[in-house]
Backbone and ligand atoms as CSV (ligand in chain L), in Angstrom:
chain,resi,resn,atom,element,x,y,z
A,1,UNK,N,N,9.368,8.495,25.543
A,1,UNK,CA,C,9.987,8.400,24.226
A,1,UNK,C,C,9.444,7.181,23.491
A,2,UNK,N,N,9.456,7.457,22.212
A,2,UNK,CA,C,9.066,6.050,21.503
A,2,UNK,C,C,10.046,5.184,21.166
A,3,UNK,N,N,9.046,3.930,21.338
A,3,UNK,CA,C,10.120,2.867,20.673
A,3,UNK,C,C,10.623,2.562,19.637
A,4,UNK,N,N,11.231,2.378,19.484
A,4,UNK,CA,C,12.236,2.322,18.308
A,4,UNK,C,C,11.413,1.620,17.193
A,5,UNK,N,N,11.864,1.595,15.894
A,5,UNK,CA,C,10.724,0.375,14.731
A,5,UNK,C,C,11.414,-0.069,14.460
A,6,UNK,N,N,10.520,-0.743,14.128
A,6,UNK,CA,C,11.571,-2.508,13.258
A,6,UNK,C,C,12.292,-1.795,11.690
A,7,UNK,N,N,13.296,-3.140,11.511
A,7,UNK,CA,C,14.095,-2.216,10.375
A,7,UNK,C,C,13.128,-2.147,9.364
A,8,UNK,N,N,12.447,-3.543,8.356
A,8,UNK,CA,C,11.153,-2.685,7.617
A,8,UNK,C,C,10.413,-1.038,8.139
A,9,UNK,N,N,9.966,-1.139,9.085
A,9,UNK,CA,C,8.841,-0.347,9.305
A,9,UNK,C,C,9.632,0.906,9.219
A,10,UNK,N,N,11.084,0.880,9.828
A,10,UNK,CA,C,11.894,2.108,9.858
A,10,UNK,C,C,12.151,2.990,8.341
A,11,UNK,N,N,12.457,2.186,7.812
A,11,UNK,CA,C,12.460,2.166,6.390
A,11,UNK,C,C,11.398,3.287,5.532
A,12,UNK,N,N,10.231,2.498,6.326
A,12,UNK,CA,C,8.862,3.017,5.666
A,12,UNK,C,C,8.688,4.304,5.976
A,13,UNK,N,N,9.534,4.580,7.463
A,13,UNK,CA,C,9.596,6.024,7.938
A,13,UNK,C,C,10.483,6.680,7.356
A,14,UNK,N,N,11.303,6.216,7.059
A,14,UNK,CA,C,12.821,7.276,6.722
A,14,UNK,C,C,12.196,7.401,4.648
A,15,UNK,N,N,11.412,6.981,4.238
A,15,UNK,CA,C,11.272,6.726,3.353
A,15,UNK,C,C,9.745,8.433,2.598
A,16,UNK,N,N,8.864,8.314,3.902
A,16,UNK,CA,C,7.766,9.063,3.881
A,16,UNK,C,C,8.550,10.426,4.628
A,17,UNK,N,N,10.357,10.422,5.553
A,17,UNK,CA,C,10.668,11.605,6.012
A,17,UNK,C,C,11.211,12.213,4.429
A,18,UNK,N,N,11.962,11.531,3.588
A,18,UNK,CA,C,12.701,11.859,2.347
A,18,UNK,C,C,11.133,12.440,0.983
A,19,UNK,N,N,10.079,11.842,0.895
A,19,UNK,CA,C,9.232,12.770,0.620
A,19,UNK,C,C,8.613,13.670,0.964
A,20,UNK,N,N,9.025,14.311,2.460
A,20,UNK,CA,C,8.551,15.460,2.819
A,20,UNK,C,C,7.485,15.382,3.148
A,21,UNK,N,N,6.789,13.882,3.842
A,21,UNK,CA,C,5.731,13.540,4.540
A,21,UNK,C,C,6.033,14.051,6.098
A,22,UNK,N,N,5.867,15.088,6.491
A,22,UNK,CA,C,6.168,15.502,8.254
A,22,UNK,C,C,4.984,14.712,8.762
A,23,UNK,N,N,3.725,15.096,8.783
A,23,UNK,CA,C,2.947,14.187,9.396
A,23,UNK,C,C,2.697,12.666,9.522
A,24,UNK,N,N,3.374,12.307,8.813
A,24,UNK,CA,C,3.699,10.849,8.489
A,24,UNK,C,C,4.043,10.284,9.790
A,25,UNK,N,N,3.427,9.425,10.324
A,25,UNK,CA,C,3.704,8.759,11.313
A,25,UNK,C,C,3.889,7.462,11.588
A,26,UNK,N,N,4.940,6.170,11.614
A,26,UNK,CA,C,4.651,4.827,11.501
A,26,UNK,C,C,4.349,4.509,12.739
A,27,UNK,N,N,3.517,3.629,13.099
A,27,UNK,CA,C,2.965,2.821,14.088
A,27,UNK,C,C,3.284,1.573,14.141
A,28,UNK,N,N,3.790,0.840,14.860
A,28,UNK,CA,C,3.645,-0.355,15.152
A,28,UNK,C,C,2.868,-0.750,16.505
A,29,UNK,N,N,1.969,-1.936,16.244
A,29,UNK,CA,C,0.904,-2.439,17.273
A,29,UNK,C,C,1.110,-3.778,17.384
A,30,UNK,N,N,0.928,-3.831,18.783
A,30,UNK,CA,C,0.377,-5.173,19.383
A,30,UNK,C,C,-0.449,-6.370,18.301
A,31,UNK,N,N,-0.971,-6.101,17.834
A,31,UNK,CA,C,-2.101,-6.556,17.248
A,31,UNK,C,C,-1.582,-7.022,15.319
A,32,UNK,N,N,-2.313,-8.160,15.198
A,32,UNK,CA,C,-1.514,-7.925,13.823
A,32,UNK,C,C,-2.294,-7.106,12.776
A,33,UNK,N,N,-2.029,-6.576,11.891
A,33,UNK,CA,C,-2.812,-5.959,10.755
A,33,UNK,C,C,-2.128,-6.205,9.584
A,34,UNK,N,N,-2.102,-7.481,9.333
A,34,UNK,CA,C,-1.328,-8.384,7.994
A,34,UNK,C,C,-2.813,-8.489,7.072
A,35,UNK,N,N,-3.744,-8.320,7.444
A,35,UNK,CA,C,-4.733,-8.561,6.222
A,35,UNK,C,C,-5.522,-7.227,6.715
A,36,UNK,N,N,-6.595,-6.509,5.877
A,36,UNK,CA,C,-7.055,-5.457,6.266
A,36,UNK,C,C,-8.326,-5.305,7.156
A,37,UNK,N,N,-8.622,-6.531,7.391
A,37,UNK,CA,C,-9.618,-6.659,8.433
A,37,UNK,C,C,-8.580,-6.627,9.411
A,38,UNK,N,N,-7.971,-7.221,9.581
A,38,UNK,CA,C,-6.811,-7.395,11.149
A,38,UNK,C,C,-6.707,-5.986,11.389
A,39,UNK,N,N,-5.953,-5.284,10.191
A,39,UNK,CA,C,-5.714,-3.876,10.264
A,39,UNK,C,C,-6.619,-2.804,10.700
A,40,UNK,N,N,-7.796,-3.257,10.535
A,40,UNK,CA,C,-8.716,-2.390,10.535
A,40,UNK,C,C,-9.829,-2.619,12.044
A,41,UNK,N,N,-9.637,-3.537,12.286
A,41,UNK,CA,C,-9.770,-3.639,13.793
A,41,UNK,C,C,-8.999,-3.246,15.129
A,42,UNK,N,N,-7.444,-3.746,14.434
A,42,UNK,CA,C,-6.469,-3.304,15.396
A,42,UNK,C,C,-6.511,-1.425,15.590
A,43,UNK,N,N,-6.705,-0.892,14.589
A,43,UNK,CA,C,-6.516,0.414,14.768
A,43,UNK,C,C,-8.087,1.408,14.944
A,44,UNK,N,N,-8.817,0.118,14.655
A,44,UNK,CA,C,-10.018,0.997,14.895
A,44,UNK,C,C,-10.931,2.063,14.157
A,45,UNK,N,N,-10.939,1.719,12.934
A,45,UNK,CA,C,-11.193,2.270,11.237
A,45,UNK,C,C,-11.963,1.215,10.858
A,46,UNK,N,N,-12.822,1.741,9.905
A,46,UNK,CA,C,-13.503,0.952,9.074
A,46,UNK,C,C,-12.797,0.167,8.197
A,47,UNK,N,N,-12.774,-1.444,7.225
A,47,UNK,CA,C,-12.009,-1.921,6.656
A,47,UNK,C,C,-11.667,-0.887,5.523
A,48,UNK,N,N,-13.166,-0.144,4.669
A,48,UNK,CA,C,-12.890,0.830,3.972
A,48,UNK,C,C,-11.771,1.239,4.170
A,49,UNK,N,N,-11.373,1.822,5.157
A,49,UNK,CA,C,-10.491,3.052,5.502
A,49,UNK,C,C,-8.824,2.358,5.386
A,50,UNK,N,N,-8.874,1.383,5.059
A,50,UNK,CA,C,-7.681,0.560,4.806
A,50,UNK,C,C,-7.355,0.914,3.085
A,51,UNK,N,N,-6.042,1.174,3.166
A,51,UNK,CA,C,-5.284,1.245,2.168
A,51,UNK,C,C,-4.736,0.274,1.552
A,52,UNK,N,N,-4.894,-0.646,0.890
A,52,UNK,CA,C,-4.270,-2.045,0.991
A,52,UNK,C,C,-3.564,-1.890,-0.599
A,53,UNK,N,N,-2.112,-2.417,-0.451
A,53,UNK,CA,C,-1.386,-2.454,-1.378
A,53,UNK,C,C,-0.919,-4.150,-1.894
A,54,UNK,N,N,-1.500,-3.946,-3.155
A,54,UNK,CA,C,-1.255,-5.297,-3.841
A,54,UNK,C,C,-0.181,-5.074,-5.149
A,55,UNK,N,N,0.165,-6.227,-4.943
A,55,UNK,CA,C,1.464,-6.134,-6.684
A,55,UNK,C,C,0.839,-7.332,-7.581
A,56,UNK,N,N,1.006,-6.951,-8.570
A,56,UNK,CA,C,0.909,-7.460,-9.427
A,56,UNK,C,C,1.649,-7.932,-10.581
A,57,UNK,N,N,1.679,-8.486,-12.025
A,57,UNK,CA,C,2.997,-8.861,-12.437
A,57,UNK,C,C,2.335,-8.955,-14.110
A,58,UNK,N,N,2.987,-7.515,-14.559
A,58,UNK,CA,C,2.536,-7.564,-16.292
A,58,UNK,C,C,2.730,-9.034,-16.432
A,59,UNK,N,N,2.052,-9.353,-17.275
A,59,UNK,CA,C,2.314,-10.918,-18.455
A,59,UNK,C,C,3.081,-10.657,-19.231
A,60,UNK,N,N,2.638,-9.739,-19.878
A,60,UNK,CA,C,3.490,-9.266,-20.881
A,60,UNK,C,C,5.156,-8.897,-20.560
A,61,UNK,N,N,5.417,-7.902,-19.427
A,61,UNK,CA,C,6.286,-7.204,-19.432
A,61,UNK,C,C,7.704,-8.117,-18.311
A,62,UNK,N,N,6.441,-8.710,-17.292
A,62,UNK,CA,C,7.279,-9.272,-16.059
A,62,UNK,C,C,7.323,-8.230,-15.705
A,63,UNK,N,N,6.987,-7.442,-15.651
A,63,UNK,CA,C,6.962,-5.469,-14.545
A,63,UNK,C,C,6.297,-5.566,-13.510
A,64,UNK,N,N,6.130,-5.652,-12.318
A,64,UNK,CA,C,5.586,-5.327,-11.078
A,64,UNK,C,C,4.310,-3.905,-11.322
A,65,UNK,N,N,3.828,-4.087,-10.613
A,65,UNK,CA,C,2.687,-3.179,-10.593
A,65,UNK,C,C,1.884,-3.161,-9.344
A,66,UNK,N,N,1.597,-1.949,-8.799
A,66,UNK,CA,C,1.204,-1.619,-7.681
A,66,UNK,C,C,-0.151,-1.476,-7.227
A,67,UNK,N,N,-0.776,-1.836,-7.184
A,67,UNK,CA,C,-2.484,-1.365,-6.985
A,67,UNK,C,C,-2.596,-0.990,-5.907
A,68,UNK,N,N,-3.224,0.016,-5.219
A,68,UNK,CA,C,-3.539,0.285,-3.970
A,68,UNK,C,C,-5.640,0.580,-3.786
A,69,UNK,N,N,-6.301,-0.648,-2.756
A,69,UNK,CA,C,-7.082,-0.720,-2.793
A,69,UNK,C,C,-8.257,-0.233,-2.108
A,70,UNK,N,N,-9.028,0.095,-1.657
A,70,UNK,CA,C,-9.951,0.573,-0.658
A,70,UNK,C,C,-9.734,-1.676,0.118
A,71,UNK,N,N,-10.003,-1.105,1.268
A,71,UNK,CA,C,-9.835,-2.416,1.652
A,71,UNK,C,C,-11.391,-3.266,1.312
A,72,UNK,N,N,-12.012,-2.676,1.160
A,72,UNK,CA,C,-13.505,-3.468,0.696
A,72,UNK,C,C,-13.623,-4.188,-0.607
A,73,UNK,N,N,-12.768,-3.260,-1.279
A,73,UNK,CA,C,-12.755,-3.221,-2.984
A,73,UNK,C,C,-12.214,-4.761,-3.182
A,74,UNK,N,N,-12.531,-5.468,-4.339
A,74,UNK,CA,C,-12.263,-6.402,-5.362
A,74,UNK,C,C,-11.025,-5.711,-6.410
A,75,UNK,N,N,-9.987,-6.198,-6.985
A,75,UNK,CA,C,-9.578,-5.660,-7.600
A,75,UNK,C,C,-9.898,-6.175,-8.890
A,76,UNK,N,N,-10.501,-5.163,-9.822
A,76,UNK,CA,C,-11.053,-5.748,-11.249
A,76,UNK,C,C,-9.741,-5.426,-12.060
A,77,UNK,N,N,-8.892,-6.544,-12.231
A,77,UNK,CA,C,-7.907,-6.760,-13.196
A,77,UNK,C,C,-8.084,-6.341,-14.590
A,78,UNK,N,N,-8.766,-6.326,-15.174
A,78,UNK,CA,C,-9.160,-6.169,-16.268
A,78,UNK,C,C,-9.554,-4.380,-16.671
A,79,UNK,N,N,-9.608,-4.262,-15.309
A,79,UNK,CA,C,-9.474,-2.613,-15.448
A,79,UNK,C,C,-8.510,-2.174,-15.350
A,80,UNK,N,N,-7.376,-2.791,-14.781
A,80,UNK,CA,C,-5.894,-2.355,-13.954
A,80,UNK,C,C,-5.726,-1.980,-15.598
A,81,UNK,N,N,-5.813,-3.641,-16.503
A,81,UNK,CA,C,-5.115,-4.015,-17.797
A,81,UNK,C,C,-5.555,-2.792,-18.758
A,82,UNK,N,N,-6.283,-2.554,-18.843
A,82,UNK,CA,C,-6.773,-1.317,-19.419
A,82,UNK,C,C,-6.012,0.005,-19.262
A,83,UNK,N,N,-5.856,0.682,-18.146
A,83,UNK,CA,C,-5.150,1.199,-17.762
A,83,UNK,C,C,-3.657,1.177,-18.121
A,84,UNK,N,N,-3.163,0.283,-17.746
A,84,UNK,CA,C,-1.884,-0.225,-18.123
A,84,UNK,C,C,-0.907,-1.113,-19.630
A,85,UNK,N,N,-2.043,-1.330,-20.183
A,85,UNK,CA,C,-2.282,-1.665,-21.691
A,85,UNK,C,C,-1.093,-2.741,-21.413
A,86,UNK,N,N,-1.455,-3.792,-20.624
A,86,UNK,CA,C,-0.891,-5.018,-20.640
A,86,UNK,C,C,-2.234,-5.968,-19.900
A,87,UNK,N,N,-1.859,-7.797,-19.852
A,87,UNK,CA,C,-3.105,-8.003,-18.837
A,87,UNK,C,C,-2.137,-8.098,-17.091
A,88,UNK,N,N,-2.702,-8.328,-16.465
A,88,UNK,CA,C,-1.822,-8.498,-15.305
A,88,UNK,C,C,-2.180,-9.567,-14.432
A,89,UNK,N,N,-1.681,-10.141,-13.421
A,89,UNK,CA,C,-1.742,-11.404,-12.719
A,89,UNK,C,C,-1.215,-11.124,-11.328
A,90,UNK,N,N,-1.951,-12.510,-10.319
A,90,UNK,CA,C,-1.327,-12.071,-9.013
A,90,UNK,C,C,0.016,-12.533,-9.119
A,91,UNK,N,N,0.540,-11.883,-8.043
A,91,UNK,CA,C,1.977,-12.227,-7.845
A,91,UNK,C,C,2.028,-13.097,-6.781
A,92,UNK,N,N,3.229,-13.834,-6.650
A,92,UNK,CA,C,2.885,-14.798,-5.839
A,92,UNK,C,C,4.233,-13.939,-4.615
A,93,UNK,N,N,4.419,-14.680,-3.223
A,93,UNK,CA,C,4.872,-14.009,-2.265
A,93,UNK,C,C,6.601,-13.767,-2.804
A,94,UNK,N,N,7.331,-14.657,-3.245
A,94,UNK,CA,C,8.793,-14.575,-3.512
A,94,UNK,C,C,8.495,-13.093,-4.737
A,95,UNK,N,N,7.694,-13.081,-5.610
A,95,UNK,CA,C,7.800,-12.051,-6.581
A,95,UNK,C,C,7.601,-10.828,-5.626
A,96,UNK,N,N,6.622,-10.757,-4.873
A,96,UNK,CA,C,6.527,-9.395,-3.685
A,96,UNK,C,C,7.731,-9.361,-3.207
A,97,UNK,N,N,8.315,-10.076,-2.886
A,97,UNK,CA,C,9.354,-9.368,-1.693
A,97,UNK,C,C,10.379,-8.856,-2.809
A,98,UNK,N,N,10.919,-10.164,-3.914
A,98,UNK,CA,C,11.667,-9.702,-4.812
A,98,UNK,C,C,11.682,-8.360,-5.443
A,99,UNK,N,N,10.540,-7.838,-5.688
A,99,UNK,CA,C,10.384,-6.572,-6.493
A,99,UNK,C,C,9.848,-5.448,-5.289
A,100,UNK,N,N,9.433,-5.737,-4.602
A,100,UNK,CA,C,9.458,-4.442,-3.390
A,100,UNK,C,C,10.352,-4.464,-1.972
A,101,UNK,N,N,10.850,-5.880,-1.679
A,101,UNK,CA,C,12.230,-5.692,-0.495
A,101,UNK,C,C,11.146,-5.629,0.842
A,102,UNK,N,N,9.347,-5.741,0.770
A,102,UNK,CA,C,8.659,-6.220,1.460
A,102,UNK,C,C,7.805,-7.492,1.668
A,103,UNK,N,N,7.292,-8.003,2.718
A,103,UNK,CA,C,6.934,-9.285,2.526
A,103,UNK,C,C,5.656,-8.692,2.592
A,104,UNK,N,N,4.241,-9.895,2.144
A,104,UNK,CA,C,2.919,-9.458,1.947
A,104,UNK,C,C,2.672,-9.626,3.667
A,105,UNK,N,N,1.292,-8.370,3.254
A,105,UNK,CA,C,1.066,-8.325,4.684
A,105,UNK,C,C,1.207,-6.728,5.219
A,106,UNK,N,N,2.946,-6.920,4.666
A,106,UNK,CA,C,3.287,-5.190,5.376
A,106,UNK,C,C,3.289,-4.670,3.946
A,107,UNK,N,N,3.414,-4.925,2.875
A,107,UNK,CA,C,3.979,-4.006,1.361
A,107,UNK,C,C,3.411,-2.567,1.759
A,108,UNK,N,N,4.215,-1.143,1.791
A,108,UNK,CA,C,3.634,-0.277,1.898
A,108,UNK,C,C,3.187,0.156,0.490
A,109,UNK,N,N,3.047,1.030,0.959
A,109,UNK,CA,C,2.673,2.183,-0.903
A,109,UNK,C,C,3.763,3.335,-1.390
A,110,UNK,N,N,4.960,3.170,-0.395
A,110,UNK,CA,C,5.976,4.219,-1.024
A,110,UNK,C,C,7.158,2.923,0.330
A,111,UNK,N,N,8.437,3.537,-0.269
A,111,UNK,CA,C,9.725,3.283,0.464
A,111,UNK,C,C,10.006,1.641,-0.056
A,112,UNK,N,N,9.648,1.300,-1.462
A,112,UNK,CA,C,10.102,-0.089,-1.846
A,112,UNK,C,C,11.439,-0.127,-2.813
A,113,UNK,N,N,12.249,-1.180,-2.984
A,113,UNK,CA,C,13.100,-1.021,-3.599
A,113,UNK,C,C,13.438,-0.105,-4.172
A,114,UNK,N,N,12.395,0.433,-5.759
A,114,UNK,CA,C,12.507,0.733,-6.821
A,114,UNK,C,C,10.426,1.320,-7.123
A,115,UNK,N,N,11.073,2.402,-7.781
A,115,UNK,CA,C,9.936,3.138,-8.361
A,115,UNK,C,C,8.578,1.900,-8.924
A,116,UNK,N,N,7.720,1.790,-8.617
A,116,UNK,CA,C,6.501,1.145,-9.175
A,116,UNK,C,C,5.348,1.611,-9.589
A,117,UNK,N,N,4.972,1.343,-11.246
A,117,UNK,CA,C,3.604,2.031,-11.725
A,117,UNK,C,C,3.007,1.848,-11.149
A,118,UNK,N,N,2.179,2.627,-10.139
A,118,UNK,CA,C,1.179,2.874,-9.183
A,118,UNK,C,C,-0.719,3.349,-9.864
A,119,UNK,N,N,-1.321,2.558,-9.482
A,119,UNK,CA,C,-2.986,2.590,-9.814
A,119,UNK,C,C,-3.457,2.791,-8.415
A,120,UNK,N,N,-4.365,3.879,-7.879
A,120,UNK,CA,C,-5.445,3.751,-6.613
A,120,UNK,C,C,-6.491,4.215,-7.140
A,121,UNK,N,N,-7.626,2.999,-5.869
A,121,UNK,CA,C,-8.627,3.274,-5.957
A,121,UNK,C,C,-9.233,4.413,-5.924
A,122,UNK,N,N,-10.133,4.550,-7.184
A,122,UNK,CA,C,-10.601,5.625,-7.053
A,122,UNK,C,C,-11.698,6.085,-5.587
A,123,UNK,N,N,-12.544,5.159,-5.071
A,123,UNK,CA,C,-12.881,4.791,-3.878
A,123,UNK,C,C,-12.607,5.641,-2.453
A,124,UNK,N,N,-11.075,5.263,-2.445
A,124,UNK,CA,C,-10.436,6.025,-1.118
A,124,UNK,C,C,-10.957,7.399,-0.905
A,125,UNK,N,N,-11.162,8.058,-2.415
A,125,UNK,CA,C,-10.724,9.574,-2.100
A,125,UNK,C,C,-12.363,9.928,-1.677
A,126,UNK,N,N,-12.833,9.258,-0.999
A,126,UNK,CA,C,-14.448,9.650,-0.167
A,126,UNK,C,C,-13.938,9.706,1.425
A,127,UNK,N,N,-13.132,9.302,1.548
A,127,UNK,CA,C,-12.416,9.613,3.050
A,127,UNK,C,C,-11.640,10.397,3.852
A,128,UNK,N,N,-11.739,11.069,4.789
A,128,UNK,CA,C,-10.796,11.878,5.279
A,128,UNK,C,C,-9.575,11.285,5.334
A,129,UNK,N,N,-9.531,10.248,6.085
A,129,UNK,CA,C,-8.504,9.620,6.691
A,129,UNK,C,C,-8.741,8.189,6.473
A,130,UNK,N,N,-7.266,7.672,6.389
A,130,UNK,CA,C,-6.705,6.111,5.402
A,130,UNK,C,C,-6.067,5.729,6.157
A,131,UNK,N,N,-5.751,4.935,6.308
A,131,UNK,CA,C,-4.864,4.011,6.739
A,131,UNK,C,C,-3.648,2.935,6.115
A,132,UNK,N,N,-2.189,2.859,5.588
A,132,UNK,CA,C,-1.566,2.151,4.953
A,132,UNK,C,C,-0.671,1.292,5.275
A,133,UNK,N,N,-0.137,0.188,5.050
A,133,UNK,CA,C,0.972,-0.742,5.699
A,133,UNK,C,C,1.846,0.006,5.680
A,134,UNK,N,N,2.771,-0.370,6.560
A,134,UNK,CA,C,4.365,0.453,6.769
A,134,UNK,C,C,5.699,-0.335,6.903
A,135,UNK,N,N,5.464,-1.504,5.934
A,135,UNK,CA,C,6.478,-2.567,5.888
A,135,UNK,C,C,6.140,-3.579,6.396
A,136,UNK,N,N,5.573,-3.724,7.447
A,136,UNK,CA,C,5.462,-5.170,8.640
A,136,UNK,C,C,3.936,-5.267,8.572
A,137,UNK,N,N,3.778,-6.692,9.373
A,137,UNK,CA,C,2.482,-7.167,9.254
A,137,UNK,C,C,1.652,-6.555,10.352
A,138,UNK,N,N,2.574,-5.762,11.310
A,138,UNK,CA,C,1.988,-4.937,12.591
A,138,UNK,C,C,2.113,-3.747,12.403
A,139,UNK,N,N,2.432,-3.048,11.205
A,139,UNK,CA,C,2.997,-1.443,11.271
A,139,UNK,C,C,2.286,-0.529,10.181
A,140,UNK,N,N,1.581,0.136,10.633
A,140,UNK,CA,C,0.896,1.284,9.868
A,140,UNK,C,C,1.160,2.784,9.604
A,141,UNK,N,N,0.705,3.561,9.043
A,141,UNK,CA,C,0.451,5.138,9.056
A,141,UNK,C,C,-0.686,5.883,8.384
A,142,UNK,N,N,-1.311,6.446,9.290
A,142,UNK,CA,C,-2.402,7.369,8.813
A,142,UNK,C,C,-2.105,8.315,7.660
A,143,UNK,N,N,-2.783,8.753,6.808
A,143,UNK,CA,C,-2.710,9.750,5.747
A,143,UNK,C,C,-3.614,10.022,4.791
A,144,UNK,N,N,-3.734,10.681,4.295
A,144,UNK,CA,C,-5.097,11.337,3.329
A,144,UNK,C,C,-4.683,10.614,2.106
A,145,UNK,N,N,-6.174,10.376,1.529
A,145,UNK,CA,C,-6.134,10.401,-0.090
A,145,UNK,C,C,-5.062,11.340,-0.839
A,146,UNK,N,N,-5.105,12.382,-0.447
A,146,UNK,CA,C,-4.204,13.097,-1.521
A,146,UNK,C,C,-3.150,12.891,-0.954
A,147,UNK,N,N,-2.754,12.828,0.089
A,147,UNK,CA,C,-1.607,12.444,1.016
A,147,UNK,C,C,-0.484,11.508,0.247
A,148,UNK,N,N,-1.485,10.421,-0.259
A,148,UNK,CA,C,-1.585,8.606,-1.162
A,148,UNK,C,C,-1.350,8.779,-2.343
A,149,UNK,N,N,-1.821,10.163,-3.411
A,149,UNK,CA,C,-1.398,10.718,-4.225
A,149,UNK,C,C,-0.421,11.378,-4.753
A,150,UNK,N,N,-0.503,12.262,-3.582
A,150,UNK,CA,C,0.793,12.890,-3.724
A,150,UNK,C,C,2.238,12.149,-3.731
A,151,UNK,N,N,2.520,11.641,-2.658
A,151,UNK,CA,C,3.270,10.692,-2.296
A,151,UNK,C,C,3.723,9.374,-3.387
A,152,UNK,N,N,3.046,9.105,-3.670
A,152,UNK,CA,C,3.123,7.535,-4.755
A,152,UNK,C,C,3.179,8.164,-6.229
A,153,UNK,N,N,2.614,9.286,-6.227
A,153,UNK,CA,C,2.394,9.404,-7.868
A,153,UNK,C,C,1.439,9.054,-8.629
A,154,UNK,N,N,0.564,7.823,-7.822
A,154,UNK,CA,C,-0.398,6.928,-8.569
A,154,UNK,C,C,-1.354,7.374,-9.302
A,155,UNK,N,N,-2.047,6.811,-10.410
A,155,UNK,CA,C,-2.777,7.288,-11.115
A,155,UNK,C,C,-4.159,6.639,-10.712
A,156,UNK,N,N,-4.926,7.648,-10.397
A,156,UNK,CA,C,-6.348,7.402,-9.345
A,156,UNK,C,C,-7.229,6.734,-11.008
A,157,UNK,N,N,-7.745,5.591,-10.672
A,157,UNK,CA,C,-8.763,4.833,-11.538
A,157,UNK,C,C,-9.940,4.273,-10.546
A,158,UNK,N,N,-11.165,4.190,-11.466
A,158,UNK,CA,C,-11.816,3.237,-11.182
A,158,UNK,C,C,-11.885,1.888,-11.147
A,159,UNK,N,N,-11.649,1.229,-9.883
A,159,UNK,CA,C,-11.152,-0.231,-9.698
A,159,UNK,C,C,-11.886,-0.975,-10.035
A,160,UNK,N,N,-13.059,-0.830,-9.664
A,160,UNK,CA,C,-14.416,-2.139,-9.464
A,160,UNK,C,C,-15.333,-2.373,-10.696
L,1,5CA,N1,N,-1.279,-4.730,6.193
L,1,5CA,C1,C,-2.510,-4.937,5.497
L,1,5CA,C2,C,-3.365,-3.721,5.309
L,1,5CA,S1,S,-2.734,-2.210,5.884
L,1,5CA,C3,C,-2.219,-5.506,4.155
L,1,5CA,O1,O,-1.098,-5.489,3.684
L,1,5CA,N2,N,-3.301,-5.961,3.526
L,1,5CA,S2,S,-3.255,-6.353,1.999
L,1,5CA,O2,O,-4.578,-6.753,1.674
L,1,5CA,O3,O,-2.696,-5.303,1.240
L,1,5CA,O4,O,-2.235,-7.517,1.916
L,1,5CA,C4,C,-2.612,-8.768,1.928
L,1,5CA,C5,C,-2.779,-9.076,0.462
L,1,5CA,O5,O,-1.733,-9.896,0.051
L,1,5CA,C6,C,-4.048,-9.870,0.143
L,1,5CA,O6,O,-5.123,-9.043,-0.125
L,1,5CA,C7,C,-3.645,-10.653,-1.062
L,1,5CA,O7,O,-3.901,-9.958,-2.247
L,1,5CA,C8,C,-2.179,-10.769,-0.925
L,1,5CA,N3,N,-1.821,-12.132,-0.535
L,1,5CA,C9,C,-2.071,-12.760,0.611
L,1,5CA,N4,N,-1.566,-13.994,0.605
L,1,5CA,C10,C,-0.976,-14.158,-0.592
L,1,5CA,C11,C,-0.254,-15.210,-1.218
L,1,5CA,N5,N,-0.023,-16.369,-0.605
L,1,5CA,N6,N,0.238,-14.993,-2.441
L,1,5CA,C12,C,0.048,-13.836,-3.069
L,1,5CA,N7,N,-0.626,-12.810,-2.531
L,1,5CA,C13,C,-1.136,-12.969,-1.317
């Protein structure tokens, strides 16, 4: 039987069972995968293949904003802003947890507080298989590009 998850990571599960993600699987590992190289070693994927979710913080609005990145990718802000017809800025760690109820490291891409305008790389969708945080700095789940789409809502852009 499996072990039980941590309450984040549980979260991230009960969160991907309520969208009707069945294949959805959270993992937690030994190993940390708080940055996407960590992640991407621990599980054995290319960094590419990392899903990495960043927030961000309209200027304008004070709105949270979600980017989800190819883990290789740079995020070109200035494209987000475009997109989003505000400019945007990093967030610093108290604004992450505040506006998603995760700490950086684990932020997933679905199961946060409250609904977030979602941007992904356009990038990802060259991959079968992704890889995304699942709340914790040790806890993941496999899933497809459209998987990432479907799921989040996000509006697929060109990042770089
Ligand atoms: N679990 C992995 C991949 S599955 C993960 O969450 N990677 S990540 O890249 O999405 O999260 C780390 C990100 O948090 C960094 O890329 C960086 O954008 C952000 N970050 C790291 N430290 C800070 C900090 N002190 N303040 C604000 N943002 C930070």
């Amino acid at each position: 039987m499996a072990e039980s998850l941590s309450r984040s990571a549980q979260r991230v599960q009960d969160a991907l069972a309520a969208l009707g993600f069945e294949m959805g699987q959270v993992v937690e590992l030994p190993a940390s995968t708080r940055t996407a190289a960590e992640a991407a070693a621990a599980i054995g994927c290319t960094v590419a293949q990392i899903a990495k979710s960043l927030i961000f913080r309209g200027v304008q609005s004070g709105e949270p904003v979600l980017v989800i990145a190819s883990g290789v990718n740079r995020v070109n802000e200035a494209r987000v802003a475009e997109h989003l017809g505000e400019p945007i800025a990093k967030a610093d760690a108290d604004y992450v947890r505040a506006q998603t109820g995760f700490v950086i490291g684990g932020v997933p891409p679905v199961g946060h507080d409250r609904p977030l305008r979602t941007f992904i790389d356009a990038d990802l969708r060259q991959y079968d298989e992704i890889w995304a945080a699942a709340g914790t700095p040790h806890a993941v789940f496999r899933l497809t590009p459209a998987d990432l789409e479907r799921l989040t809502g996000g509006e697929v852009i060109d990042l770089t």
